[in-house]
N, C-alpha and C positions, 0 to 999 in steps of 0.2 A: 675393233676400232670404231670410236664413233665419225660416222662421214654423213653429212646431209644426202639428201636422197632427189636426183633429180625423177621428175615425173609428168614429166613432158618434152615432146621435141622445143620446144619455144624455151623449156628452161633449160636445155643440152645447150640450147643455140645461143641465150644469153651465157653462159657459163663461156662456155666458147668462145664470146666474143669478150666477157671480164677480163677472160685470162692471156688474152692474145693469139689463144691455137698455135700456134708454131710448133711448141714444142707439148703438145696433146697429144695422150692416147686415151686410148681403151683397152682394160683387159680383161679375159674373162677364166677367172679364176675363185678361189674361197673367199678372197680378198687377203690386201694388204701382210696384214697379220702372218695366214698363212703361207703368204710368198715366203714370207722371209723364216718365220718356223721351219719349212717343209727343204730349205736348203738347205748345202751343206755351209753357204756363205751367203750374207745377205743378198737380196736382188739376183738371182741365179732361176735360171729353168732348165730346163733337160729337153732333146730332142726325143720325140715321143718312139723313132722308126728304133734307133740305136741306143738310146738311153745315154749320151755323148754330153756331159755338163755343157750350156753356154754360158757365155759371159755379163749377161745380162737379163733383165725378164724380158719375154717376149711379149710384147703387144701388136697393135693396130694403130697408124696413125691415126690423126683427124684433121693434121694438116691441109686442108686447101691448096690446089696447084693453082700455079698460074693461067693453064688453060681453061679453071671454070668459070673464067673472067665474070664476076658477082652474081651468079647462076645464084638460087637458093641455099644458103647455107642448112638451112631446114633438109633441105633432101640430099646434099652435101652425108649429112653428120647421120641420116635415115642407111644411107646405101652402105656407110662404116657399120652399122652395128648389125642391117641385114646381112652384110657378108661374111659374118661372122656367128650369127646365133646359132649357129650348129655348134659350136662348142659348148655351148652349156649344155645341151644332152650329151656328147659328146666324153663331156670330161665328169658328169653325174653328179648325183645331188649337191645342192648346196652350191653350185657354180652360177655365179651372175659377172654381169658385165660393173666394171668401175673407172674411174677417169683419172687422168694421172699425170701430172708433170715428171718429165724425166729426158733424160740426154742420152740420146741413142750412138752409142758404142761399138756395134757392128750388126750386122744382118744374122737371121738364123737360117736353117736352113729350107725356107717356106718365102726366102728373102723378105720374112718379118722382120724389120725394126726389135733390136734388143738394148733394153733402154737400162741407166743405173740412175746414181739421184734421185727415186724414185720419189717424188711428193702425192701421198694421197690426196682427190678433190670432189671426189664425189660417186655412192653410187647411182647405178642406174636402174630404176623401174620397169615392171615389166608392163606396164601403162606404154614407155617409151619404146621398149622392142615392139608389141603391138602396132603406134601408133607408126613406127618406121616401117614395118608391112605394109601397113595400108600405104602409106606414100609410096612405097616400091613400085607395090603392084598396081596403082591409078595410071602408071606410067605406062603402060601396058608391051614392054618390050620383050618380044617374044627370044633375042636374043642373048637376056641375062638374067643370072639367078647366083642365089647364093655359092659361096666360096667350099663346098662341102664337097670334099673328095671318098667320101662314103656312096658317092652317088655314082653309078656307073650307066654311060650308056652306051652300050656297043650296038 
């Protein structure tokens, strides 16, 4: 599928703000195409533990709370795609992150957002996961890190 390619936090951030955010994600998958290919019905994902069809694809929001009262949207939309780049290793080659209008129809069981209506809008560069690292980690908080449950520390 052809999708423009963002390649910067500043063009996530404008895209984000074209499109209103609300109803934003990310997801990080083959793209598009093969969401809907690899189902048995369009817009469908599979929980990875049980293999349990859900009812929508799973993403990430990018919505904005009300508590970040106009904190940077740049490190806003940076800390979405850090908590999550462990999925592209994760899920193997050929997995990037893309942007997506869609209507979230219930939780999965990671209580991710599972979205249908699925409107492609864009992918994302790995200029952008980089440059969301570096913003991450300038922050220097020693008590957050990515969302990756491969990581064990006992």
């Amino acid at each position: 599928m052809e999708l423009p390619t963002v390649t910067d936090l500043d063009g996530l951030a404008a895209l984000f703000g074209r499109e209103g955010g609300e109803d934003l994600y990310v997801r990080w998958s083959h793209g598009p195409e093969a969401d809907i290919a690899d189902s048995e019905r369009a817009e469908s994902s599979r929980d990875a533990l049980t293999g349990a069809a859900l009812p929508g694809l799973s993403a990430n929001s990018l919505r904005t709370e009300p508590w970040w009262c106009g904190r940077s949207t740049r490190l806003w939309l940076a800390r979405r795609l850090y908590d999550y780049e462990h999925l592209r290793d994760l899920r193997g080659p050929g997995v990037r992150p893309w942007v997506l209008r869609g209507r979230e129809i219930a939780r999965g069981p990671d209580n991710e957002p599972l979205v249908v209506d699925v409107e492609p809008l864009a992918w994302v560069a790995d200029a952008v996961l980089h440059e969301a690292r570096r913003l991450v980690d300038e922050q220097q908080s020693a008590e957050w890190g990515p969302l990756d449950r491969r990581v064990h520390t006992r």
